[in-house]
C-alpha positions as CSV (number, residue, x, y, z in Angstrom):
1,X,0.0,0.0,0.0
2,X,1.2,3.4,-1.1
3,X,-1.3,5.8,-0.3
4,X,0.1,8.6,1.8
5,X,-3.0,9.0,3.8
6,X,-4.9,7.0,6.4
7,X,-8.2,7.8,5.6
8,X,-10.4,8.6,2.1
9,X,-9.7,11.8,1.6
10,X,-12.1,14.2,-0.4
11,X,-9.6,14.4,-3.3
12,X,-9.9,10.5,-3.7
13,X,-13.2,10.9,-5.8
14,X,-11.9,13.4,-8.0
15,X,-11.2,11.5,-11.0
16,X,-8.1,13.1,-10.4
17,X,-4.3,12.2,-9.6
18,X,-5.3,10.8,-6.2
19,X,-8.0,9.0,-7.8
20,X,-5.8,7.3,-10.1
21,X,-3.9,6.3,-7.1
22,X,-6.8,5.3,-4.9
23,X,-7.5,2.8,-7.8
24,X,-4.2,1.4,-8.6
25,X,-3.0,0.8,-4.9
26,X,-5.8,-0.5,-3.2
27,X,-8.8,-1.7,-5.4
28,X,-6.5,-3.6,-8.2
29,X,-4.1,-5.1,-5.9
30,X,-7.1,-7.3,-4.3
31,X,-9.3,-7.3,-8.1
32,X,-6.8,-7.9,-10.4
33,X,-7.4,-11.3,-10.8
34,X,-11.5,-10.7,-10.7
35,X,-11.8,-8.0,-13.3
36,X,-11.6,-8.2,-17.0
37,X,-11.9,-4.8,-18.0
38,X,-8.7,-2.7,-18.8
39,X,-10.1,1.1,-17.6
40,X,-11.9,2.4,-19.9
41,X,-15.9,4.0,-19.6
42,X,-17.1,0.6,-19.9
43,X,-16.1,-2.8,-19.8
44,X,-17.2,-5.5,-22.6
45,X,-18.9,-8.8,-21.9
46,X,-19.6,-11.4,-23.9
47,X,-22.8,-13.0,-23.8
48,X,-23.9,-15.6,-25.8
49,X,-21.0,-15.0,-28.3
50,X,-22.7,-11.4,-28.4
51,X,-20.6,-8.8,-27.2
52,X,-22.0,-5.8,-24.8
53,X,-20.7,-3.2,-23.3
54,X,-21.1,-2.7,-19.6
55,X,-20.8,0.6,-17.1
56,X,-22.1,1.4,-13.7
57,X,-22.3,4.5,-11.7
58,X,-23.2,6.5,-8.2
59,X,-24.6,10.1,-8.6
60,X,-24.1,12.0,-5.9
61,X,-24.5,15.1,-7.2
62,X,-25.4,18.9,-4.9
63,X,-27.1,20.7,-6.1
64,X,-29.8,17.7,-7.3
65,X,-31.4,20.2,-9.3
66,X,-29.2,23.0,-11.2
67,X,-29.5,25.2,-14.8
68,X,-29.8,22.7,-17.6
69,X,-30.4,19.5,-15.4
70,X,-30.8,17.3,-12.1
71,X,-29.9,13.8,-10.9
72,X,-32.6,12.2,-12.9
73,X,-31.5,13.8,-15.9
74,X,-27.8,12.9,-15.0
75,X,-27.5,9.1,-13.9
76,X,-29.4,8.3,-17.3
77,X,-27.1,10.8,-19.6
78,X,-23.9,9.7,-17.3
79,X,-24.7,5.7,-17.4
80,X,-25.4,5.7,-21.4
81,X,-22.6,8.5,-22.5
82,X,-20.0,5.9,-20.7
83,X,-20.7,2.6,-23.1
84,X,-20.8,5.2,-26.0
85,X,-17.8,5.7,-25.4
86,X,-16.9,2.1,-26.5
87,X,-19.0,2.9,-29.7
88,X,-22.1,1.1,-28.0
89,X,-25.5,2.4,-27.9
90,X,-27.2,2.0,-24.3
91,X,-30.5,-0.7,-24.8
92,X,-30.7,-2.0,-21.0
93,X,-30.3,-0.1,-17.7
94,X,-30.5,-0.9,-13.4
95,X,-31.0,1.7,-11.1
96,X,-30.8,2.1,-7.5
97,X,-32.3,4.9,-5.5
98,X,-31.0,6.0,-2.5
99,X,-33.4,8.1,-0.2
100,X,-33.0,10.0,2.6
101,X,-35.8,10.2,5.2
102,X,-37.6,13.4,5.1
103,X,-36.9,13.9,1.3
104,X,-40.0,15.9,-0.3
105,X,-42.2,13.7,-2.1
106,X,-42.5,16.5,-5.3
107,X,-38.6,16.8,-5.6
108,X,-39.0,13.0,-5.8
109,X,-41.4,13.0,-8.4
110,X,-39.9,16.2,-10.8
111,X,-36.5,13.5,-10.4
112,X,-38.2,10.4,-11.5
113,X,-40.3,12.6,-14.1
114,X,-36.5,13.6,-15.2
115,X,-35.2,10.4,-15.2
116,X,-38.1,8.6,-17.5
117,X,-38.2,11.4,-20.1
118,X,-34.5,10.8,-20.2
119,X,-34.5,7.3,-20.4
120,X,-37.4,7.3,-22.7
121,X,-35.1,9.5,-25.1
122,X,-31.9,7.4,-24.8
123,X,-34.3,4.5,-26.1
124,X,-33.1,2.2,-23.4
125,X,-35.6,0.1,-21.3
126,X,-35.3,-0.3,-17.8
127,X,-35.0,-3.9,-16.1
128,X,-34.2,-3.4,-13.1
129,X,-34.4,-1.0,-10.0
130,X,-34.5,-1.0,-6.4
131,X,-35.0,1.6,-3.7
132,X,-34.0,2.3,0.0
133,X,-34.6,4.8,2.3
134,X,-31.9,5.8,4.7
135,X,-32.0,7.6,8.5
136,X,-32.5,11.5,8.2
137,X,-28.7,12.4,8.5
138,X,-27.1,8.7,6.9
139,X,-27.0,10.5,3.2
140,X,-27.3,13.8,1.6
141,X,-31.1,14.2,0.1
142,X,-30.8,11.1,-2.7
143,X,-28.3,9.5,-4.3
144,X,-28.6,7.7,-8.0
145,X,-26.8,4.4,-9.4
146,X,-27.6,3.4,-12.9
147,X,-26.0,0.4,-14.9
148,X,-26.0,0.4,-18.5
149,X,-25.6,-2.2,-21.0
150,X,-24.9,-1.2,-24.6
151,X,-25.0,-3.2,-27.7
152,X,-22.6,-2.7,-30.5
153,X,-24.3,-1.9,-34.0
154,X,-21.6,-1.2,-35.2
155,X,-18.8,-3.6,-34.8
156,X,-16.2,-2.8,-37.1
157,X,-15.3,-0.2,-34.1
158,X,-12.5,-1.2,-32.0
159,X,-11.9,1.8,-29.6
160,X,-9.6,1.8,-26.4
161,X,-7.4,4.3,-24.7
162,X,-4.6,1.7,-24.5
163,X,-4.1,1.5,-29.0
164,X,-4.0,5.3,-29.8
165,X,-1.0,6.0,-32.2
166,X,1.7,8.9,-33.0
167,X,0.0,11.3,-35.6
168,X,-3.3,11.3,-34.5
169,X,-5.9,14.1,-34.5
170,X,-7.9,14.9,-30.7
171,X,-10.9,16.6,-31.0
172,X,-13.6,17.6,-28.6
173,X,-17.5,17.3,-29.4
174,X,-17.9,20.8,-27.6
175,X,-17.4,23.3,-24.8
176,X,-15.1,22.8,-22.6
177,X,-15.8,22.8,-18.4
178,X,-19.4,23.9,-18.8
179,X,-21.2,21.3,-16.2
180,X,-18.6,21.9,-13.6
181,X,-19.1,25.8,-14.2
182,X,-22.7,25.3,-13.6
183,X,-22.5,23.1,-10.5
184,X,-20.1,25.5,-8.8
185,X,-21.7,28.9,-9.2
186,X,-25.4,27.4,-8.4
187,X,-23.7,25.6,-5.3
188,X,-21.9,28.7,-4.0
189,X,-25.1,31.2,-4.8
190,X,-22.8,33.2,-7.4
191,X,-25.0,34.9,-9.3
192,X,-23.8,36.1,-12.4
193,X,-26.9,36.9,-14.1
194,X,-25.9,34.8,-16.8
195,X,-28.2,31.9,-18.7
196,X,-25.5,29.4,-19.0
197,X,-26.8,25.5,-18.3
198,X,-24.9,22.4,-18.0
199,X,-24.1,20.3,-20.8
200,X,-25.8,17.4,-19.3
201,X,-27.0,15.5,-22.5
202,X,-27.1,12.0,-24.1
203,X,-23.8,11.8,-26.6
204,X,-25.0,8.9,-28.7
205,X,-27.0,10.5,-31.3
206,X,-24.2,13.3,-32.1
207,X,-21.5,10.4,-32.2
208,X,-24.1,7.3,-34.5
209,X,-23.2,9.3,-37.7
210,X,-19.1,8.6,-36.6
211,X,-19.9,5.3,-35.7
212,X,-21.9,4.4,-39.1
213,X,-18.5,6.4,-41.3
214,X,-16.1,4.4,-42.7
215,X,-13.7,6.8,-40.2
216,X,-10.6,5.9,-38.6
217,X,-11.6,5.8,-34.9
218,X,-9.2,5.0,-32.3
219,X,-10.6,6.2,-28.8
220,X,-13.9,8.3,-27.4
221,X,-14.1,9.3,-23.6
222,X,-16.4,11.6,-22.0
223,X,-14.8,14.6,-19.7
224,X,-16.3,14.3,-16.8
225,X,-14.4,14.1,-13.2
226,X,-11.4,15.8,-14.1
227,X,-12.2,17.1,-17.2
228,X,-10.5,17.3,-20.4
229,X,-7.0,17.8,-18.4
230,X,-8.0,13.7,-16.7
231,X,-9.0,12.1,-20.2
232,X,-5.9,13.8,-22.3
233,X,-3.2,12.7,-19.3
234,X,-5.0,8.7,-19.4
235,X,-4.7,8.9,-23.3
236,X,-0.8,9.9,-22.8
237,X,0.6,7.1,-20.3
238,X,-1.9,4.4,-21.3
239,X,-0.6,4.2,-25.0
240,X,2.7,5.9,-24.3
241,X,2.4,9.0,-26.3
242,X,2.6,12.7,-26.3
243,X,-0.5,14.8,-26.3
244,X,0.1,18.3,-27.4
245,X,-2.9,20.9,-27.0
246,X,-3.4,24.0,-28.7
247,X,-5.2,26.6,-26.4
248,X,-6.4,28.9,-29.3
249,X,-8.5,25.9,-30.6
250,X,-10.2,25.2,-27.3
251,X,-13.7,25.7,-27.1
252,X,-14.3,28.0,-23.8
253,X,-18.0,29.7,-23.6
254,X,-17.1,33.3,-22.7
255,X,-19.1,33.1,-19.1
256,X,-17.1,29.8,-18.2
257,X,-13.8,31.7,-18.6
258,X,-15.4,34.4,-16.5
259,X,-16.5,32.0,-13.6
260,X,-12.5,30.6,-14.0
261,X,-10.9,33.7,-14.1
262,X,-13.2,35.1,-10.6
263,X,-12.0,32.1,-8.8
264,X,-9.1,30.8,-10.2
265,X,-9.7,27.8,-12.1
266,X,-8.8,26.3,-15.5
267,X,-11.6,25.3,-17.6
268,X,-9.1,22.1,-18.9
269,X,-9.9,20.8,-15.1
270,X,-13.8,21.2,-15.1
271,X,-16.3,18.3,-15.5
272,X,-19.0,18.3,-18.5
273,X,-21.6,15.9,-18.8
274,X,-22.4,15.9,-22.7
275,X,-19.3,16.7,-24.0
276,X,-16.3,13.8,-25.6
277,X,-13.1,14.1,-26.6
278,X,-12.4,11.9,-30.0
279,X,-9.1,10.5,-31.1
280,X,-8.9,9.8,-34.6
281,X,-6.8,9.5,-38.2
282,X,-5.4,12.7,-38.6
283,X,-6.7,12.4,-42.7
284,X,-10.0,11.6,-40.8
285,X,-10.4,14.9,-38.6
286,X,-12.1,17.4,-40.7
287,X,-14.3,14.9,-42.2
288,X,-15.4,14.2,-38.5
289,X,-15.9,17.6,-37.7
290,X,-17.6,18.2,-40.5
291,X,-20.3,15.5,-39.3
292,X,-20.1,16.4,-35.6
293,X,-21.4,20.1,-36.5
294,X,-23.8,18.5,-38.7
295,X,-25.5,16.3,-36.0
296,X,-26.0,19.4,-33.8
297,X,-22.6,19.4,-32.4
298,X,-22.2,22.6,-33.5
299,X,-19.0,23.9,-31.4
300,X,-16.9,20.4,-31.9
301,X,-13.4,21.8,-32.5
302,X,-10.2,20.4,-33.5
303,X,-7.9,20.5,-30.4
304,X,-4.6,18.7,-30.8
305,X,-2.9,16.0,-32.0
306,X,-0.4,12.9,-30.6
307,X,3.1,12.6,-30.8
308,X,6.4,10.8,-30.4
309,X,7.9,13.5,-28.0
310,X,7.3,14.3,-24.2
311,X,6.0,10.3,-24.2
312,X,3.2,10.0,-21.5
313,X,3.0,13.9,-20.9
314,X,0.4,16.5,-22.5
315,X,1.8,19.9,-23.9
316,X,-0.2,22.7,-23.6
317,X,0.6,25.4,-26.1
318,X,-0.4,28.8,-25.4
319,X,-1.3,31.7,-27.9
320,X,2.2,33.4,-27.6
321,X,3.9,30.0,-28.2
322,X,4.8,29.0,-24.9
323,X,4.7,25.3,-23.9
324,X,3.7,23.6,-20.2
325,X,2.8,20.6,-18.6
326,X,-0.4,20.2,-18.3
327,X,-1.1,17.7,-15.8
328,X,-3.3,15.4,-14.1
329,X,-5.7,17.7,-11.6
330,X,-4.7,17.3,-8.2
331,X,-6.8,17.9,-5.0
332,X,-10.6,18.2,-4.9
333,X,-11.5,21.0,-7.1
334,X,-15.0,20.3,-6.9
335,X,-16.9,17.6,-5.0
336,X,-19.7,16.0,-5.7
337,X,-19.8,17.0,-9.6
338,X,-22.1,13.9,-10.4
């Protein structure tokens, strides 16, 4: 056991550095031998010589309702995006409801209203759910896990963090750090008389026309925990490449970099919840965008590209030229983002 710390620390759920650590020092060292996924969004299982792809997740999220979204909304959005991200679209999910005694009855009912409209649009079917109700004081409100299963439609696509070559285009399906924006100025009562909403969306239909293109796909991963800084830095040391990031081509919404600039963060380490970052053939790229803004992804950008130098490191390139690290986030930035 490495970890430098006696007790979970805040910064452990972070999707983050410490995360990183949390999961390679303690969980694998007793899984290893139980688990046949390799980290990606979702693992595959074969059933029946049928392959599916499989992700579960805890929402935790506070607010539970906030501009653009709420749990509901969320756990179906988070659950599906993640098997998209292994080019699967979501057909089955599980969920598990978590209630604290005392909860309001209509909050419960505009959440579950949230949740069916959302599930009903993802065109997944529910199979399975259970509830509990919890001691006033034993959890915060309610708390959301979802499992989804996806099926492959298309199985020429073989995507994975742990294959991405030298020379390859990144792009990113839209604006950066908007979700964890949102979360932290409705959470702190900021109000910046602004009408900026989360992200929170379901990625599958903006990324079928990719899927269905005889494109040269290599690896999809939604920026959530983390955000774009998390995805780019797993990218780098799982298939032993550079990363280097061009900050003129980064898609920042004008009040995001407002909300970073007052309180000094980077928009690079903010979560969003319908946005993807897309490694693909560099000949492929501007084909891709080119669908991307014509499936309603309308600020997809071209960010970057992989390379042989700085191997498991991402560059960032500023507008004047100037090169840095940029690096995994560290500490808890912002808790309970989902």
């Amino acid at each position: 056991m490495k970890l430098n710390t006696e007790s979970i620390l805040l910064s452990h759920g972070s999707g983050g550095a410490e995360s990183q650590n949390l999961i390679a020092e303690l969980f694998y060292p007793f899984l290893e031998s139980c688990v046949i996924g390799s980290g990606e969004d979702a693992g595959i299982a074969q059933i029946h010589s049928k392959d599916f792809a499989v992700s579960t997740d805890g929402y935790v999220i506070s607010p539970i309702f906030f501009a653009g979204g709420d749990i509901g909304k969320l756990s179906i959005c988070g659950s599906c995006n993640d098997v998209a991200m292994m080019g699967a679209k979501a057909c089955y999910l599980t969920a598990s409801f978590m209630l604290e005694e005392g909860f309001k009855i209509n909050d419960l009912s505009r959440i579950v209203e949230s949740f069916s409209k959302t599930l009903k649009e993802s065109g997944a079917k529910l199979i399975s759910a259970d509830t509990k109700v919890l001691p006033k004081g034993a959890l915060d409100k309610i708390f959301i896990t979802t499992t989804a299963i996806g099926e492959f439609l298309y199985p020429h696509l073989h995507l994975s963090a742990f294959k991405i070559p030298k020379e390859s285009a990144i792009i990113v399906s839209g604006n950066i750090g908007t979700h964890g924006a949102v979360i932290y100025s409705n959470r702190e009562g900021i109000n910046l008389n602004t009408t900026l909403e989360s992200d929170c969306a379901l990625l599958y239909p903006i990324l079928e026309p990719l899927f269905a293109s005889n494109l040269t796909l290599y690896a999809l991963r939604d920026a959530t925990r983390g955000g774009i800084a998390s995805v780019l830095n797993e990218w780098a040391q799982a298939s032993n490449i550079g990363i280097t990031i061009l900050d003129s081509s980064l898609p920042i919404l004008p009040q995001v970099q407002g909300i970073c600039e007052l309180l000094g963060f980077e928009a690079y380490n903010l979560a969003n919840e319908g946005m993807c970052v897309i490694c693909i053939a560099k000949s492929d790229a501007q084909k891709a965008l080119e669908i991307l803004h014509k499936n309603g992804a309308s600020n997809a950008a071209i960010i970057g590209y992989t390379t042989d130098r700085n191997p498991k490191r991402v560059v960032l390139e500023t507008n004047f030229g100037a090169k840095r690290f940029l690096d995994y986030p560290s500490g808890e930035l912002l808790p309970r983002i989902c």
